[in-house]
Structures are given as C-alpha cells and as structure tokens.
C-alpha positions as CSV (number, residue, x, y, z in Angstrom):
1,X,0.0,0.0,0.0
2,X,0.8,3.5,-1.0
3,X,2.7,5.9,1.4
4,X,0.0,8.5,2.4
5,X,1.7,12.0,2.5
6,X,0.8,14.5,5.2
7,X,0.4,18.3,5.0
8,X,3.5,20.0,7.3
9,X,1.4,23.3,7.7
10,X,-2.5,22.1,8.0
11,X,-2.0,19.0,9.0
12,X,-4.2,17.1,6.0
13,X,-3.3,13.5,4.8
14,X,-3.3,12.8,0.7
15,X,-2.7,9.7,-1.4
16,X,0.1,10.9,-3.3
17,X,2.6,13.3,-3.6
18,X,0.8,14.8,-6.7
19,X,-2.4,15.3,-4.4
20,X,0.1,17.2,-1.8
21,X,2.0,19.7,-4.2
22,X,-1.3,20.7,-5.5
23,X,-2.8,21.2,-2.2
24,X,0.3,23.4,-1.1
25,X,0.1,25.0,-4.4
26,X,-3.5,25.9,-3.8
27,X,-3.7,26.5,-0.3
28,X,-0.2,27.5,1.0
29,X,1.2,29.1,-2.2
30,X,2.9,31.8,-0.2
31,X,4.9,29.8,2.0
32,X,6.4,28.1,-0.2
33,X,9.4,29.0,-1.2
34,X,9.7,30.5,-5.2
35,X,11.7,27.9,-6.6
36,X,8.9,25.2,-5.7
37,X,6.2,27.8,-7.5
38,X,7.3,26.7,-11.1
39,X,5.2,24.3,-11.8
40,X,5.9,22.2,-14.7
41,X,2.7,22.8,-16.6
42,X,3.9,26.4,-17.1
43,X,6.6,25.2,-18.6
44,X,4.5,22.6,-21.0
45,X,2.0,25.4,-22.0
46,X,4.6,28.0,-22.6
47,X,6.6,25.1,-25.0
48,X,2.8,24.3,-26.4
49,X,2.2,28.1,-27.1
50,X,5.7,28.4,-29.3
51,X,5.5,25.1,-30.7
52,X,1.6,26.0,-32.1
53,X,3.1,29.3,-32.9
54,X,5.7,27.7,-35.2
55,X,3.4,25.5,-36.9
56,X,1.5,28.5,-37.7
57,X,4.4,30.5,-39.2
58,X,5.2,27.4,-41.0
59,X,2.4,27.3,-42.4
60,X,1.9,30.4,-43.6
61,X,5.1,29.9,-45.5
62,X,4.6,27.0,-47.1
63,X,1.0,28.5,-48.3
64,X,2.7,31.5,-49.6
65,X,5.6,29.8,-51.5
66,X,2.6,27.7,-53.1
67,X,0.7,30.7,-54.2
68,X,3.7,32.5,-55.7
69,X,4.8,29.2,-57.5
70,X,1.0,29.5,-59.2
71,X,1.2,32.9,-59.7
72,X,4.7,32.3,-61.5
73,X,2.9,29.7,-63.9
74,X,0.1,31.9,-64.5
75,X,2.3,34.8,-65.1
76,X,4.2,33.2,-67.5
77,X,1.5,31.7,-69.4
78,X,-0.1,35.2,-69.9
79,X,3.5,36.7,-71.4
80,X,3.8,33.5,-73.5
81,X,0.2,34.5,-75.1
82,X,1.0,37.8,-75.6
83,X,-1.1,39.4,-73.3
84,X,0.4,42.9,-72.5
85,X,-0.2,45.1,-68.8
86,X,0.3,48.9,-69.5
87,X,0.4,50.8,-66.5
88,X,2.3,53.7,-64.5
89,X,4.4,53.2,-61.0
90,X,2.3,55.8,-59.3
91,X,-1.2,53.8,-60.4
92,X,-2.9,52.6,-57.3
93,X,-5.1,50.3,-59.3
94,X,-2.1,49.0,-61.4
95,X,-0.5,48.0,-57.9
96,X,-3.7,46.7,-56.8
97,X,-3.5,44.3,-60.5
98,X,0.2,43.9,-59.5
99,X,-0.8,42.3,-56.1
100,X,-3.4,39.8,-58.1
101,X,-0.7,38.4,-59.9
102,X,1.2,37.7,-57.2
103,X,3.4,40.7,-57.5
104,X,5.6,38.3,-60.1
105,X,8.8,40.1,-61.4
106,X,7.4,38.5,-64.7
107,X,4.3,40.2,-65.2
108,X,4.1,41.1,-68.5
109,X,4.2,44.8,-67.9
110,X,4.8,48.0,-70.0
111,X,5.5,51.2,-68.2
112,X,3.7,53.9,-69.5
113,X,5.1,56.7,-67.3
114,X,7.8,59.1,-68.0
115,X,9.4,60.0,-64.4
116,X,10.1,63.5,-63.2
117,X,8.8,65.0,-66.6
118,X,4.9,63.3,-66.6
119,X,3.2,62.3,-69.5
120,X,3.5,59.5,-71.6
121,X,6.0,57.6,-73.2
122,X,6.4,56.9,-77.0
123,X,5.3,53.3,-76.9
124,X,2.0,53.7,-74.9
125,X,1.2,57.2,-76.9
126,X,1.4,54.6,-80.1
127,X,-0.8,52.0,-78.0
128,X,-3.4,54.6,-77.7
129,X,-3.6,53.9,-73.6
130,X,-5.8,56.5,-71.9
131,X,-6.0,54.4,-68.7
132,X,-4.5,52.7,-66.6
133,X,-3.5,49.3,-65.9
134,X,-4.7,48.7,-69.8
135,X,-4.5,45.4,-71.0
136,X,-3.9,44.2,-74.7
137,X,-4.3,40.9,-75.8
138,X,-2.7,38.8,-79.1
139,X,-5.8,39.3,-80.8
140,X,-5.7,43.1,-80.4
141,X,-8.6,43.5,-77.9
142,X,-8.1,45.4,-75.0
143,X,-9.4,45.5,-71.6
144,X,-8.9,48.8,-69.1
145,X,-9.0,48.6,-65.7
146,X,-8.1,45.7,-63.1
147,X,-8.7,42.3,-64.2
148,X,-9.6,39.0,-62.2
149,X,-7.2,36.2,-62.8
150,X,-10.6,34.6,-64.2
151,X,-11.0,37.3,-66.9
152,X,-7.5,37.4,-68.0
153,X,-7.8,33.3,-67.8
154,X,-10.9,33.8,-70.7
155,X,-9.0,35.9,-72.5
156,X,-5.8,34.3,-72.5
157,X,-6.4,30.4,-72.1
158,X,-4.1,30.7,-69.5
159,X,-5.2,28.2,-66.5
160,X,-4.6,29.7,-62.9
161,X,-5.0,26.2,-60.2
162,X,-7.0,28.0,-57.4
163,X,-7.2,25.2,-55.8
164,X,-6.3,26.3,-51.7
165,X,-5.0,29.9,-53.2
C-alpha cells in the first residue's frame, strides 16, 4: 500500500505526492518557497504556445511559397500568349493588379510613365492607352482597368489552379 503523504502546515493527509503539491500550491502558495512555485505545466504550456506558434508560421510559408509558384505559372503563361499590362508606378489600381498576380517580377508589364517629366511615353502614346492598368491581348482586344485572374484566364487560355490559393 501506497505511502499517504501529510500536510507540514494544515495537517491534511493525501494519497500521493501529486495530491500534496497541489494542495500546497493551492492553499499554502505563499509559503512556499519561489523555486517550488514553477510548476511544470507552465513550462508545457509556454513550449505548447511556441510550438503552435511555429506550426502556424510554418504554415503560412509554405502556403505563400505555393501561391507564388502558381502565380509564377500563370504569369508566365499570360506573357507567352502575348497578353500585355500597361500601366504607371504611381497607379494605385495598377499595384492593386500587380498584387493579383502575385506581385511576379514576370508580369508582362509595360510602363507607361515618364518619371520627373509626366506624360507619356512613346510606346503607350502609339498603344493609344488613356488608362491605366490597360491590358492588350494577341488578338488586339483590350481591356482597361483591373482584371480578375478569371478574366484574364478567358481571354488568355491561361489556367490559374485556385485550388487552396
């Protein structure tokens, strides 16, 4: 049988020692002395709390590097049809395309702006773009404005996997 365990300060008998450091963590907490206070399930939640914290950051890479990797194909796929962006640095709504697209360094993109002297430049004055982001396709339609990966999809036969995006 079992050792039963008595309480020094109230005099109470428990099963275990278990039962006993809770009761003097409960009931006598400030006699006891601090380096008895840290109790291990601190510990174990504080470890739980950066381990779940981890997972999440993990996560959010991995979910991120998967986007950008269909972005990347989608991206491409658009240039290789011929599908052009015309836009200006300054545009908020070009940024806001930009950021669609997965703000790819391949985006098939035509600056239009002429910095520090405003305007236009030659090649979007011969385009005929009045607005901005303006997008010309291989067949010589065009589309103004900002453009769901669905539209430019249609327009380009270009397949973008949403699948988890």
């Amino acid at each position: 049988m079992a050792e039963k365990m008595r309480c020094e300060i109230c005099d109470r008998i428990f099963k275990d020692v278990e039962g006993l450091t809770m009761h003097n963590l409960a009931k006598h907490s400030e006699m006891i002395p601090k380096e008895m206070k840290s109790f291990p399930a601190k510990k174990i939640r504080n470890v739980g709390i950066s381990i779940l914290i981890l997972v999440i950051i993990l996560f959010g890479v991995y979910w991120l590097v998967g986007n950008q990797e269909k972005h990347e194909a989608f991206v491409q796929c658009l240039g290789d049809s011929g599908a052009k962006m015309y836009a200006a640095y300054w545009c908020s709504a070009c940024a806001q395309q930009k950021s669609l697209l997965g703000n790819s360094k391949n985006i098939p993109y035509v600056e239009c702006s002429l910095p520090n002297r405003g305007g236009q430049n030659t090649m979007c004055n011969e385009a005929d773009i009045g607005a901005y982001p303006t997008w010309i396709f291989s067949d010589g339609s065009r589309l103004v404005g900002v453009l769901s990966k669905e539209v430019l999809s249609e327009k380009t036969d270009c397949v973008f996997d949403s699948k988890n995006s």
